[in-house]
N, C-alpha and C positions, 0 to 999 in steps of 0.2 A: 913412788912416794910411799913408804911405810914409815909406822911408826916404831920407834924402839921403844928396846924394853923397860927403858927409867920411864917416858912420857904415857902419860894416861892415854886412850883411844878416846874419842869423841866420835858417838854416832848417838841419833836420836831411836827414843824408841819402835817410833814410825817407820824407822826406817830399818829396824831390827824385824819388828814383827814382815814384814815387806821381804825380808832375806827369808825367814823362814818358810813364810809363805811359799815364794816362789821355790822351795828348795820340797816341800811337799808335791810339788805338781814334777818336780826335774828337770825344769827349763830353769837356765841362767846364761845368759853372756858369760862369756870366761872373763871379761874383760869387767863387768859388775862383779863379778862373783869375786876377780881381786882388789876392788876396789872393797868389797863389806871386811875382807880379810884384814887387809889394813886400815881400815876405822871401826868396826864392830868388835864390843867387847863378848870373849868368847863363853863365861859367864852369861853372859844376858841374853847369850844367842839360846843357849842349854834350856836357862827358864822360860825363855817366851815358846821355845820347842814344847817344853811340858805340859808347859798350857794349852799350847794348841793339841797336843795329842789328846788329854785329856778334855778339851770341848769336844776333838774330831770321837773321841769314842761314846761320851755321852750323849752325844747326839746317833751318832750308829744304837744305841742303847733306845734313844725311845723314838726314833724309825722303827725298830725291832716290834718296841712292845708295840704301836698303833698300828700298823700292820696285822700284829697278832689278833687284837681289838675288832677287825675292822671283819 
């Protein structure tokens, strides 16, 4: 079951953030992973990716400095 290309995807964000997630660790089902393929939109996957990259580095950022601190 995929969706074509006229129909919109419908995935919630929960469930976006949730693919990303799991896609930073490198563990997925093949069988999840085509299931977000065909309801996740690929846009929304890129920005909640950025977002997370950008918390995962800010926070490596000030581990860094308290550590330095300490």
């Amino acid at each position: 079951m995929t969706a074509s290309p006229g129909t919109p995807r419908k995935g919630s964000l929960w469930r976006t953030v949730r693919a990303v997630g799991w896609s930073f660790f490198g563990v997925r089902k093949n069988s999840a992973f085509q299931d977000d393929i065909a309801k996740l939109n690929p846009l929304h996957i890129i920005a909640i990716g950025l977002v997370a990259v950008a918390v995962f580095v800010g926070a490596l950022i000030l581990l860094v400095r308290w550590v330095a601190t300490s």
